[in-house]
N, C-alpha and C positions, 0 to 999 in steps of 0.2 A: 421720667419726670413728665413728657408732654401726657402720656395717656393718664398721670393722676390729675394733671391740670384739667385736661377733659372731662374728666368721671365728678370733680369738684361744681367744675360751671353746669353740668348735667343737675347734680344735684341741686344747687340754688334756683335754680330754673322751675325745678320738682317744689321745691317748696314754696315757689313765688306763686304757681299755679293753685296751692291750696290754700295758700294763704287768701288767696281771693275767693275763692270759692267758696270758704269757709265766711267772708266777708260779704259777699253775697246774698247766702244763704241767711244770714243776720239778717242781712235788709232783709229780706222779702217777705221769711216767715217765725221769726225768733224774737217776737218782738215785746214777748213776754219776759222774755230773758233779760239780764241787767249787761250792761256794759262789759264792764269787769268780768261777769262769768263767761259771758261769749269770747271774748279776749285771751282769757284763759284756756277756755277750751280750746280754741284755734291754735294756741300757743300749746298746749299739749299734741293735739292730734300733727301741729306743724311739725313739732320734735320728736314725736313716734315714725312720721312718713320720714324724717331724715334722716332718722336711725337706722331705718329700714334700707331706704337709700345709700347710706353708706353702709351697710354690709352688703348689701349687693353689688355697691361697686368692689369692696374688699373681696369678695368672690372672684369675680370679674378677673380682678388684678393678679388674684391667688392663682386662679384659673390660665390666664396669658403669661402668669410667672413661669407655672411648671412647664408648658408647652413650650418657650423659649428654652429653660433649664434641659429638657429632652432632647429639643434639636441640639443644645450644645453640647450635650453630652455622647449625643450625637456622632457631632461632629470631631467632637473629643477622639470619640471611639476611632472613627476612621483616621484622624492624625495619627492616633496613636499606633494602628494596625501599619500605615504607610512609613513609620518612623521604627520600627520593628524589622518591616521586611528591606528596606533601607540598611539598616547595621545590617544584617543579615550579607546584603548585596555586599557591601562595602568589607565585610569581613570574609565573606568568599572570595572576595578580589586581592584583599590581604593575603591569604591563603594559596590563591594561586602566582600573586607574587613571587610569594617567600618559593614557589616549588619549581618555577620558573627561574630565577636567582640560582636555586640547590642546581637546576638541571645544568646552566649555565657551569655554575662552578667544576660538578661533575663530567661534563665536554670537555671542558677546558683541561679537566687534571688526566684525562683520558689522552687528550689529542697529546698532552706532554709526555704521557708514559709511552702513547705508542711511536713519536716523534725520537724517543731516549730508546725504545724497543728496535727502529728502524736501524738506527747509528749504530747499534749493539751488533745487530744481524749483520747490516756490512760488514765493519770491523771484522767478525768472527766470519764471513766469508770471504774476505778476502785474506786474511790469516787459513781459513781451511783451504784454500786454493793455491797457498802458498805452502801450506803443509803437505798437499797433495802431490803439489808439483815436486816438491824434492823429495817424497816418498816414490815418485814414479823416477825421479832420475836415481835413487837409490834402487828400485828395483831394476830399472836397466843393466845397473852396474852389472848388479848379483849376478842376473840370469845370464847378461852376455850377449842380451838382444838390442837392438833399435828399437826405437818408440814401434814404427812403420810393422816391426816384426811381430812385436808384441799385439797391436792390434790385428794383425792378419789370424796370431793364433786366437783370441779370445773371440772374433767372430767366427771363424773353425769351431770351435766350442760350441758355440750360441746355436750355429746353422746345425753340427751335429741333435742337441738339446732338443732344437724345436722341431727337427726331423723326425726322430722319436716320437714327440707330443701328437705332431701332427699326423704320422702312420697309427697310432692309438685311436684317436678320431678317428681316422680314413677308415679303421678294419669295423670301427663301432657303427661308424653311419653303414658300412659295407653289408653289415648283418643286419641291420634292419632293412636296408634295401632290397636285399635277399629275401626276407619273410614275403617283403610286399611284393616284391616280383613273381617268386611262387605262388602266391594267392592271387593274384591276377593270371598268370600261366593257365592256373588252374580252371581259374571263370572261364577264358578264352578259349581253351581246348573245350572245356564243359561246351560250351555253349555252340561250340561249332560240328561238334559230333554230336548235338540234340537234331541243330540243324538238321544236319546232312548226315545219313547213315542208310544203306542198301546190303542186301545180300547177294553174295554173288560167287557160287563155286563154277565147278568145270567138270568135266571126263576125266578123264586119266587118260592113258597111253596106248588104250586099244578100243578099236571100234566092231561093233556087232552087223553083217548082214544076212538077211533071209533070203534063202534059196527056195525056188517052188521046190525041186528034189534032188536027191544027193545023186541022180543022174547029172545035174550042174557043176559036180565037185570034180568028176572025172575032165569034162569039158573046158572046165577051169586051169588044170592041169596042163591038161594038152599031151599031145604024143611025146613022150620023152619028158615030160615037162617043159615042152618050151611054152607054152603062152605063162604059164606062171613065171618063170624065167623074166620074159620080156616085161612084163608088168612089173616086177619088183624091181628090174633093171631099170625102168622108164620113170617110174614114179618113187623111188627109193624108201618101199616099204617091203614090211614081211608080210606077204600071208601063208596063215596057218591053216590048214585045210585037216581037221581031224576024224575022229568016228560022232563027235556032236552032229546030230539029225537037224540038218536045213537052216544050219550056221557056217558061216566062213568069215574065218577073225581076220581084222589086217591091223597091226604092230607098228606102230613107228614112235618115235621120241620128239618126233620134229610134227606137232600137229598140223601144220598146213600141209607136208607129204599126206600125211594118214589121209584129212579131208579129202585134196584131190585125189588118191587110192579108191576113197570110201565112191565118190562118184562115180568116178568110171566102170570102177565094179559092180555099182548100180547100174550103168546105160550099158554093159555088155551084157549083163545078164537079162535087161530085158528087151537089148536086138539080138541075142539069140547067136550072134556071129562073133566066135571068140577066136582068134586066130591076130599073129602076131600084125600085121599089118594095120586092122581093125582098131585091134588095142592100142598102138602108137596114135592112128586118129583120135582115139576117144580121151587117150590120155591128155595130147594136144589141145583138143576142146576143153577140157576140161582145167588145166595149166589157167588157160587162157581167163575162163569164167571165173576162174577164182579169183587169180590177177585182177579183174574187173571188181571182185566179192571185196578184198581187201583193201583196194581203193575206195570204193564206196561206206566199207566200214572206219575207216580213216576219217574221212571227209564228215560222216555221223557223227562219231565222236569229239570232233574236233568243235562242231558249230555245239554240242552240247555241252561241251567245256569251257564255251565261248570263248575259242581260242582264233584267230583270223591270223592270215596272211605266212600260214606257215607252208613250206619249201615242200613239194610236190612229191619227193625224196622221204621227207620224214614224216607225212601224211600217209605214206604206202607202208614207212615201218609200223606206224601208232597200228596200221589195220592188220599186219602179220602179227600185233600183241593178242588181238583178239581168240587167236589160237596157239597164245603161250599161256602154260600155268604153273603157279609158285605156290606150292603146298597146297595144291587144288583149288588155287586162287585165281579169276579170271584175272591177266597182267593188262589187258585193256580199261576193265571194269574198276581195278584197282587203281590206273591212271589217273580215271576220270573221276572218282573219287578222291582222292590226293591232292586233285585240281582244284576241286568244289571246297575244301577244306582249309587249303592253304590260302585260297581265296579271300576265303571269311575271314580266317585269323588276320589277316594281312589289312584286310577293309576295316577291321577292329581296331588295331595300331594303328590306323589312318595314312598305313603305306598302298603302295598302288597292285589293288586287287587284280588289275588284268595279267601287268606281268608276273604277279604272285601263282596266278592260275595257268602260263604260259609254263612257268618253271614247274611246277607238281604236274601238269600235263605230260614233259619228256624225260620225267625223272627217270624212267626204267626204258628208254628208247632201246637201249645202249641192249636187252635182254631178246629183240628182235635180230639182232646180227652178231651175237657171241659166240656161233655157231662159225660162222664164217669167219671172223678174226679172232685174234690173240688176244687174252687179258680176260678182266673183270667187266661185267657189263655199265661199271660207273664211267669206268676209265673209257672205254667202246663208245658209250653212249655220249661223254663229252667230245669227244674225237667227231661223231658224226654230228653234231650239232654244233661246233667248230665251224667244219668243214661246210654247212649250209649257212653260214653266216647269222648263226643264233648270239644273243646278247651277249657279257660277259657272265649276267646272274643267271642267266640259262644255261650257260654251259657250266658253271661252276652248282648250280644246284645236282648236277646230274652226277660231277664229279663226286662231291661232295655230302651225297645223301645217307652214305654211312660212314661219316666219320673216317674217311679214307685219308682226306686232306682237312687242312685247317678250316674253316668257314671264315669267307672273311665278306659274305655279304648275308645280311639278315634274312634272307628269301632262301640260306642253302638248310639254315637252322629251322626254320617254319617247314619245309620240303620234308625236312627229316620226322618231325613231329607229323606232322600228316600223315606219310609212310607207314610212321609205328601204330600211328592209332586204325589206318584202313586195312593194319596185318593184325595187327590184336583184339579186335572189337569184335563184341561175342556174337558168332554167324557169320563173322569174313570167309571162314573157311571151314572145308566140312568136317574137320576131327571134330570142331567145337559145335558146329551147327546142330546137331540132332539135339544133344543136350541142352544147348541154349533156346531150343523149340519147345521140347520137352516140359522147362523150365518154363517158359511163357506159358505156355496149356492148362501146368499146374497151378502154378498162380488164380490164372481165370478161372478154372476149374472152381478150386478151393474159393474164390471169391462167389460165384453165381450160389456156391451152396445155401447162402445166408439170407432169413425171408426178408423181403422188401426191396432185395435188387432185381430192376431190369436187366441191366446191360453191365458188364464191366470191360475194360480194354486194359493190356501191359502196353507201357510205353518204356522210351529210354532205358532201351537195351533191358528192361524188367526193375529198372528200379524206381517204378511209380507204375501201382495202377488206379485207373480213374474208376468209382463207383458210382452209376447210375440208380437211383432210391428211386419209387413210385411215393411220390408226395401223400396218397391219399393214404398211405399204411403207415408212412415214416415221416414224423414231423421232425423241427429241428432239434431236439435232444435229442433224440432215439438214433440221431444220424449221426450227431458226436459219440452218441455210446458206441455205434454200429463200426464207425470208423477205428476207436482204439478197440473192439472185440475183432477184427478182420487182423490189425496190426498184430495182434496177440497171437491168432491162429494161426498166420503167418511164419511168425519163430517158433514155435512149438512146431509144427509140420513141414516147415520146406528149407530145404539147404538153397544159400545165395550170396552171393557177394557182396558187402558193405552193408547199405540199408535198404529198405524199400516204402517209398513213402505213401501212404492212403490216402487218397481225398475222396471223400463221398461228398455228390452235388445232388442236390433233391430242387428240382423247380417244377412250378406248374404254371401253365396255360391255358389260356382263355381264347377261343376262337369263334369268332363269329363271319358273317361274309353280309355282305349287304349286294343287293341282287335289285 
């Protein structure tokens, strides 16, 4: 109502303004005109302008109408959006009422059944405990036992049962224990005989010396034979004096007699003065230098087995081994090997290498003085190492290195493993050695054949040889071909034990010097 009250006094205002103007204009230039028609006029042109006026207020108003109508419709809209998602709220909240309520009821009928579930269980366990209890005084009855007996038998059972169970286990982990200990065994030995491996035979049983002339044989002899006589008596050997031209053999079983034989028969024969007297000095001298040779060679062997502090006694036997042999095996050499071996295995297991090496050092002592006492050289050999106040694992490895007695320290078992491998490893001894040489030659042989090798080497006893290629013939394919064509030739051509693995290396070098 106010803005039509406005848009009314706008308009009378409009037409009050024409109305004079229109009066005006009357005066000033109309003055031909009558009264009445100016009047009129005015009075027309007043009620054209106010018609005009009032549709433009109608406008206006039409105009400010729909603009409020928009905003409330407006505003409409947004009530009506916020009174929408309202129910909406308010009916989710119903909703979760009602599920909230269902949840409620649901606990509720829950905690009753399992409150009624509780009271049931009792009951029926304390009914089952009461069923049980005179089930068990009825089985008392029957059997004729006490409670007290009954239980002693049914844990008897049980202890049998799981005794059983548990030696099933035992034997199952036992076998797979087993696998893995052999395959480690295997590594260890593998790797300590890559280490450590030397060749080492001996003589045999008789010694060769040259004579300038078989004038010497007769002189040898002696009238009657005595100076032969007194030498074989002095020195406890034979010599054979045959129709062989500018040889005289001397025979003994015991190689330290033979040596000192071999000597003295060397210095008589070349002072020339052969007669019994002579020979007792020579032989004496000669006793004497070896006693000093054996000592010495003790003393060698020991610092190279890195053995210290052993008994002055059994330093003098290690050096009488030097001139004992077992299947043409030096028995010093093989010592010392044994040492080195057992060592290793022993530093491998994380046990103590030195006296692992102490004990493979005097395992064969006992083969130095078997001649002179009763028994086997284990039993001898623990006896004399006893008796110098050697450890307990030293005197029981020597016992015990073939299985004589039980092992009951891990050093007698390693001793023994050592032994086998420093008597069977191919070239310990000369039945096998020619053919194990043989066998290495052919190898290399058969390998230099093939073009593009420099150098080949047999290693590990022949079961790997390394192939040196000249880079500039043999690039790297031709070295992978070269390596399985070598493999190949290999089984087609040479007998050998197990496998023999190839490696061919091709490298080159650049060398310059700055000067």
């Amino acid at each position: 109502m106010g803005s039509e009250v406005w848009i009314a006094g706008a308009v009378a205002l409009v037409i009050g303004g024409i109305v004079g103007y229109a009066f005006e204009r009357v005066r000033l230039g109309a003055g031909y005109r009558s009264k009445d028609q100016l009047l009129e006029d005015a009075r027309r042109e007043a009620e054209t302008i106010r018609k005009n006026g009032e549709l433009e207020a109608k406008e206006e108003v039409l105009k400010r109408r729909e603009e409020l109508e928009r905003e409330l419709n407006s505003q409409r809209n947004e009530l009506r959006d916020l009174e929408r998602k309202l129910d909406k709220r308010e009916s989710s909240l119903e909703d979760l009422q009602e599920d909230v309520s269902k949840r409620e009821r649901m606990i509720e009928s829950m905690q009753n059944r399992l409150t009624e579930r509780l009271k049931n269980a009792e009951r029926k366990e304390s009914e089952l405990s009461r069923i049980v209890k005179e089930e068990q005084e009825e089985l008392y009855k029957i059997s004729g036992l006490k409670r007290e007996q009954a239980i002693e038998r049914l844990l008897d059972r049980l202890h049998t049962e799981l005794r059983n169970e548990t030696g099933e286990v035992i034997l199952k982990h036992e076998a797979e224990l087993k696998e893995i200990c052999d395959a480690k065994a295997r590594e260890i030995i593998g790797m300590a005989v890559q280490r450590y491996a030397s060749a080492h035979t001996s003589e045999m049983t008789v010694a060769s010396i040259d004579i300038p002339s078989d004038e010497m044989k007769g002189r040898i002899i002696g009238r009657e034979g005595r100076n032969i006589r007194t030498f074989e008596k002095l020195t406890g050997v034979d010599v054979i004096v045959d129709d062989t031209p500018g040889v005289v053999i001397i025979s003994s079983f015991d190689n330290v007699r033979r040596e000192v034989g071999k000597m003295a028969l060397q210095r008589l024969i070349q002072d020339g003065r052969i007669h019994p007297t002579r020979i007792e000095e020579i032989v004496t001298e000669c006793q004497k230098e070896m006693d000093e040779r054996i000592m010495r060679l003790g003393q060698e062997a020991a610092q190279e087995a890195g053995i210290q502090g052993l008994h002055e006694k059994l330093i003098q036997l290690m050096g009488r081994l030097n001139f004992r042999v077992s299947y043409s095996q030096n028995v010093l050499r093989h010592s010392i090997e044994v040492a080195h071996l057992t060592g290793m295995m022993a530093e491998q297991l994380g046990l103590d290498g030195v006296l692992a090496r102490r004990c493979g050092f005097t395992h064969d002592i006992g083969k130095a003085a078997d001649h002179e006492m009763e028994g086997g050289h284990p039993a001898i050999g623990a006896d004399l190492l006893k008796r110098y106040s050697e450890g307990e694992e030293v005197v029981h490895s020597a016992a015990g290195h073939h299985d004589d007695i039980r092992p009951e320290y891990i050093y007698t078992v390693l001793v023994a493993a050592a032994d086998a491998i420093s008597a069977a490893r191919p070239g310990a001894r000369r039945e096998t050695l020619e053919k194990y040489v043989k066998r290495l030659e052919e190898l290399e042989a058969l390998v230099c054949g093939f073009p593009g090798v420099e150098q080949c080497y047999a290693v590990q006893a022949g079961r790997e040889v390394r192939v040196v290629v000249d880079p500039r013939e043999v690039n790297d394919r031709q070295a992978a071909a070269l390596a399985r064509d070598i493999a190949k030739a290999v089984e087609e051509n040479l007998t050998y034990p197990g496998e023999v693995k190839v490696a061919v290396m091709r490298e080159s070098r650049s060398v310059e010097y700055a000067r």
